[in-house]
C-alpha positions, 0 to 999 in steps of 0.5 A, a space after each residue: 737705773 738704766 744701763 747706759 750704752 754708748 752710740 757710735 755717732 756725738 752731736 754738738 752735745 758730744 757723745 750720746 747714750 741711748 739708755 733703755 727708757 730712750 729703747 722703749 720710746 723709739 720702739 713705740 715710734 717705730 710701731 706706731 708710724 713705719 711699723 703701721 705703714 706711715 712715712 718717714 716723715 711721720 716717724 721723725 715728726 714723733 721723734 722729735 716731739 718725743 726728744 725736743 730734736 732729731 737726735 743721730 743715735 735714734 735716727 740709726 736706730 730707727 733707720 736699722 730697725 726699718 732697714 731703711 738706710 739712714 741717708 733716707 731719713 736725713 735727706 727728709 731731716 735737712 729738706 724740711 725745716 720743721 725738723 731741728 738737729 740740735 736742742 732747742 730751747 724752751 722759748 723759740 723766738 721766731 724773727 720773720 726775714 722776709 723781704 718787707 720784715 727785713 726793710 723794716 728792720 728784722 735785722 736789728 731786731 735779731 742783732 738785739 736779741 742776740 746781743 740781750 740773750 748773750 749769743 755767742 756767735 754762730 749759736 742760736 740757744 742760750 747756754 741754760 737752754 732757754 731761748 732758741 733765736 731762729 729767723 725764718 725766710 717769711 712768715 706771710 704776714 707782711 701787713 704787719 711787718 716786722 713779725 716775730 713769733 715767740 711760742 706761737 704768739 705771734 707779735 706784730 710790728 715789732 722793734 728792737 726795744 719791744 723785743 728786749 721787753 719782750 724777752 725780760 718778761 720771759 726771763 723775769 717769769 722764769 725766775 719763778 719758775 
């Protein structure tokens, strides 16, 4: 088993261990992006493919072993929206707000799957970590608003009702998982 080391910095998760395993990972990262003269946005795009998220403890490491402050590295982390602070679960439902989303009713598609997903307010995964509920500015497919992406696929013309169907089948198939 991995010793573990406590980290100096918690997220909403509380207080991280970094374990050796975890060492390993950021130490191919670092070598295969900002060792190899890639950007920082590389290393993070990495990071967060190999954590599921931008996690603080590896973002210090990464930042100490380049010698590149940390500010750095969550200045790109908050720009860009591809980069996520906290985990996210194994679904990502993706509600397009966007003007013509939000007049043909994204608003009450979100508010249904909040309220089916059992959200408590200001979250935006489910407690056993299985849906993440995101709502993004415009997804440039207004002919076919409202749009909600779930994992990629994107779904058109959507409705409240289509969603909690939607999400059903998603936890039913979970069950036999």
């Amino acid at each position: 088993m991995f010793r573990k080391e406590p980290c100096a910095i918690g997220d909403s998760l509380g207080k991280l261990f970094m374990d050796a395993g975890d060492k390993e990972r950021l130490a191919a990262i670092y070598q295969q992006t900002i060792g190899a003269g890639e950007s920082i946005i590389a290393a993070l795009q990495r990071l967060q493919s190999e954590f599921g998220y931008i996690r603080e403890d590896c973002v210090d490491w990464l930042a100490r072993r380049a010698g590149i402050p940390a500010a750095k590295f969550y200045g790109v982390v908050t720009f860009y929206t591809q980069f996520h602070l906290a985990p996210r679960g194994k679904h990502i439902i993706t509600v397009c707000s966007g003007t013509v989303c939000h007049v043909k009713g994204a608003a009450r598609i979100v508010d249904r799957l909040r309220r089916d997903l059992q959200l408590a307010d200001g979250s935006r995964t489910t407690r056993d970590m299985r849906f993440t509920v995101e709502q993004v500015n415009c997804v440039g497919a207004c002919s076919i608003a409202p749009v909600v992406i779930v994992d990629e696929q994107v779904l058109a013309k959507q409705h409240p009702e289509a969603m909690a169907r939607v999400v059903k089948q998603y936890q039913k198939a979970g069950q036999n998982e």
